[in-house]
C-alpha positions, 0 to 999 in steps of 0.5 A, spaced: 714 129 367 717 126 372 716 119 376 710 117 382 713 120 389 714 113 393 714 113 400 716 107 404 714 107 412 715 101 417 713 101 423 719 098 427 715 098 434 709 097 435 707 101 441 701 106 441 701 112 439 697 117 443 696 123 438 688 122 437 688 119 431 686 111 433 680 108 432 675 114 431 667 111 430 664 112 424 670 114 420 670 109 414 679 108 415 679 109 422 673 106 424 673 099 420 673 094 425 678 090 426 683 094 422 690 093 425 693 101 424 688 104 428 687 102 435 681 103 440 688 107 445 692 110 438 695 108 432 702 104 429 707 109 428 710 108 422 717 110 420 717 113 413 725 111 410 724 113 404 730 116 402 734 109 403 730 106 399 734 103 391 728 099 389 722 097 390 719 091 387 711 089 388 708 084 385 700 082 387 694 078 383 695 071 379 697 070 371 690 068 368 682 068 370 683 060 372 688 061 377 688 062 385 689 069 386 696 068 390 699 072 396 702 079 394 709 080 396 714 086 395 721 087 396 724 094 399 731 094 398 736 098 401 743 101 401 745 101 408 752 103 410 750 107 417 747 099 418 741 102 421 736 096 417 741 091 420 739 086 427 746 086 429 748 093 429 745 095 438 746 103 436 741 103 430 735 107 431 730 102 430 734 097 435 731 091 437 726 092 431 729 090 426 725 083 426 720 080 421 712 081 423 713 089 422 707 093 419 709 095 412 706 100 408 708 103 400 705 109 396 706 112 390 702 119 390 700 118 397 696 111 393 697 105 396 701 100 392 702 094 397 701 094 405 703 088 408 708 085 413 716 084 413 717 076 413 725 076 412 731 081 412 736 079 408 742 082 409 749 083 404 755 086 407 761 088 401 768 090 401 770 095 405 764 097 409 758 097 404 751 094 406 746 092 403 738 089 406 733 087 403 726 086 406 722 082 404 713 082 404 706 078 404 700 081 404 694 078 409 694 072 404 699 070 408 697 070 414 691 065 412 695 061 408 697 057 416 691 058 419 685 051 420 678 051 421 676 045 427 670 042 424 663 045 425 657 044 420 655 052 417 648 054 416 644 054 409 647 061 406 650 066 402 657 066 399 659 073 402 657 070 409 659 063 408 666 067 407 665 072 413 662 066 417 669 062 417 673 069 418 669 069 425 671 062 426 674 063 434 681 058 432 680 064 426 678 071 429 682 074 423 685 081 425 691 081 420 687 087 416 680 090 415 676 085 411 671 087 405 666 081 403 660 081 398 654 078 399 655 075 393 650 070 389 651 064 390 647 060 396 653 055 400 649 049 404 651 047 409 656 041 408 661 039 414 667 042 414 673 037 415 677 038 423 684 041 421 682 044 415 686 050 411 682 056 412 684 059 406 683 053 402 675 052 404 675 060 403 678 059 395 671 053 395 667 058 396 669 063 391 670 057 387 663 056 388 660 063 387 665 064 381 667 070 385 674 073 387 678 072 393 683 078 394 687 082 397 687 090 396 693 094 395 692 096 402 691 090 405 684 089 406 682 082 405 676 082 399 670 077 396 666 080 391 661 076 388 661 074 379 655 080 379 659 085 382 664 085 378 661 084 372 657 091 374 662 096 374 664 101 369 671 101 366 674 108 369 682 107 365 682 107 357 689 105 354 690 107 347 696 108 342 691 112 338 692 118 345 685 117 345 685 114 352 688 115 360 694 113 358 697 109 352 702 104 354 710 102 352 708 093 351 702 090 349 701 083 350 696 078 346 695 072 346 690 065 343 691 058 345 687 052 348 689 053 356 683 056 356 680 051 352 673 047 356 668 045 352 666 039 357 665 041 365 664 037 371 661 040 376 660 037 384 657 040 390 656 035 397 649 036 394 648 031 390 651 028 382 656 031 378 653 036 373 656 035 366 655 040 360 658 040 352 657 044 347 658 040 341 661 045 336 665 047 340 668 039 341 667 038 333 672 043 332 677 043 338 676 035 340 674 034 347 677 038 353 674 037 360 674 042 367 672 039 372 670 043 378 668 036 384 669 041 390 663 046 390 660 047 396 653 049 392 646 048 396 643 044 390 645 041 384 642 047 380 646 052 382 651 047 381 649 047 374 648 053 373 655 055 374 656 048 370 653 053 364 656 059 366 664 056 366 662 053 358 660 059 356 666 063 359 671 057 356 668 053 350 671 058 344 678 060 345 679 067 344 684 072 342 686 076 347 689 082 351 693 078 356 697 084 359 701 092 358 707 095 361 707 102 362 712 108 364 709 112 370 713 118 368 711 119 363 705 121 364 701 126 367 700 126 375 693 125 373 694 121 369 698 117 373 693 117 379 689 114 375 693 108 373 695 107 381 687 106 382 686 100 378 686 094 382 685 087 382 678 086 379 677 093 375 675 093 369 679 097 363 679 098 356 685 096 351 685 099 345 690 097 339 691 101 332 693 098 326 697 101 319 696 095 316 690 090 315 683 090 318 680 092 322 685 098 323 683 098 330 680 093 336 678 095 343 677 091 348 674 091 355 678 086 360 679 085 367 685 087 372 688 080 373 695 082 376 699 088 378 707 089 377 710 095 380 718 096 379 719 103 382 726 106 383 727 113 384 728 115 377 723 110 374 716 107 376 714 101 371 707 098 372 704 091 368 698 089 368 696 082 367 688 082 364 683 076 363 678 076 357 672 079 358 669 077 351 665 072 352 661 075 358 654 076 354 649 080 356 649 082 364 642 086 366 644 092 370 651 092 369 654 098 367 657 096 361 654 089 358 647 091 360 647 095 355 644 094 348 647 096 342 654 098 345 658 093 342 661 090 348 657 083 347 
């Protein structure tokens, strides 16, 4: 069996197509407001530039369930002898476009993998006439990352909304990609946002608040999905070394230790006193180990203690678990392969590990897609995924997995 198909394409000039495939209403790709590909009067012209690529390097998500998910980044290395990736060269094809700012896209199996824009090209000249560059890639991230909000007091609403609300601000207008965002569960109040402030930092507040999930996809589009979203999916991707499953895997990390420890929280929204839980066994065996989360935007202090309870639960017993795999896409069927290109950030699957020795001879465990690691050359296409722990959930009413009596998943 042999590796994924990767394509890489890039759109060097930014004029618009006039060929029919722009904006088209109703269309759930093309018709996303807001979509940067798909214009009212055409589409970006990618340029697919595969056949120079050497190595693609992808790499998206955050390390652990209490980090902030990062900007995803993606390097293209080329060989470039013909100097068609270089900016000096004034008879390359995509000259003057050899610049930063330029729309990229990777798939494998035609499933997106990384799409963002190119910030820098690099360039390494050998002796006697070899070349090589490398581009180097942000996702929409990136682009909050250097834009403010003016000061402006919100309405009483919704953690989805509140998000959306931001995003529409006038000194915002976010047009980097198409965005995707969740109702979600928790109500934010309407507390003054400071003049000046980072508009991807506020928004990291509210998923902080709503203990939700502020990513970008693997195409791009900018998503919020609220805590009970989540938590109702079923997990599509089984792997197992038992051949029981989707697909086994070649490493499978585990690991117990205290950095997700907290037995004491302290939780504060503008809404009024700090809110602090314990759990006195869990201090009697371990000792005191304190979270605090003193930026919430919560309307009222009960659903500030809400969350108060919800993080002591999550983190007052130290847990042993399956923190992330390796796997070799050749390997395995195109399926097969597929199905492992779908996983994204905040999918749920289960990991299953068999025993020779020792009991239980088999643990399963339900986790949660954390991180992603693409490390493709034309031959080989090595995927790590980085997990969060999903054990001490508890029981979920309507969730697909943890709504279930008697399944063994709580």
């Amino acid at each position: 069996m042999a590796a994924p198909t990767t394509t890489v394409e890039i759109c060097f000039d930014e004029t618009p197509v006039y060929d029919g495939i722009g904006f088209t209403l109703d269309d759930t790709t093309k018709g996303v407001l807001n979509n940067p590909y798909y214009l009212l009067d055409g589409h970006l012209n990618f340029t697919d530039v595969s056949a120079d690529v050497q190595q693609v390097t992808v790499n998206r998500g955050r390390s652990r369930q209490l980090d902030e998910y990062q900007a995803g980044t993606a390097s293209i290395q080329f060989y470039d002898k013909t100097r068609k990736y270089d900016p000096l060269n004034t008879a390359s094809a995509y000259y003057p476009y050899v610049i930063p700012r330029r729309y990229v896209h990777i798939k494998s199996n035609s499933l997106p993998v990384f799409a963002g824009l190119i910030n820098n090209w690099s360039l390494s000249y050998e002796q006697p006439q070899d070349s090589y560059v490398t581009a180097s890639c942000s996702d929409a991230f990136a682009l909050l990352a250097n834009q403010n909000l003016s000061t402006f007091i919100p309405d009483v609403e919704l953690s989805g909304l509140r998000i959306t609300t931001a995003l529409n601000r006038p000194e915002i207008s976010f047009t980097g990609t198409s965005v995707s965002v969740d109702d979600g569960t928790s109500t934010m109040g309407a507390f003054a946002v400071a003049d000046n402030e980072g508009v991807l930092g506020y928004l990291r507040q509210v998923e902080k608040s709503e203990q939700g999930f502020l990513f970008c996809s693997n195409d791009n589009t900018l998503k919020f999905k609220g805590r009970s979203t989540v938590l109702a999916q079923t997990g599509g991707v089984a792997f197992a070394d038992d051949g029981s499953g989707t697909s086994s895997y070649m490493t499978l990390d585990v690991e117990t230790g205290d950095d997700l420890l907290f037995n004491r929280i302290v939780a504060q929204s503008p809404a009024g006193v700090a809110q602090i839980v314990t759990d006195a066994t869990s201090i009697a065996t371990y000792d005191t180990v304190t979270l605090e989360a003193t930026d919430l935007l919560n309307s009222d202090t009960a659903e500030v203690l809400s969350i108060a309870n919800l993080l002591l639960q999550t983190y007052k017993t130290p847990e042993v678990r399956y923190t992330g795999l390796t796997q070799q896409l050749a390997g395995l069927s195109a399926t097969n392969q597929n199905k492992l290109l779908g996983l994204d950030l905040t999918d749920l699957a289960t990991v299953t590990r068999t025993y020779t020795a020792g009991s239980p001879a088999s643990i399963t465990k339900y986790v949660i897609v954390e991180g992603i690691t693409h490390t493709i050359t034309p031959a080989n296409h090595i995927v790590q995924y980085r997990f969060g722990s999903l054990s001490q959930v508890g029981f979920i009413l309507d969730s697909g997995i943890f709504g279930l009596l008697d399944s063994g998943a709580i």
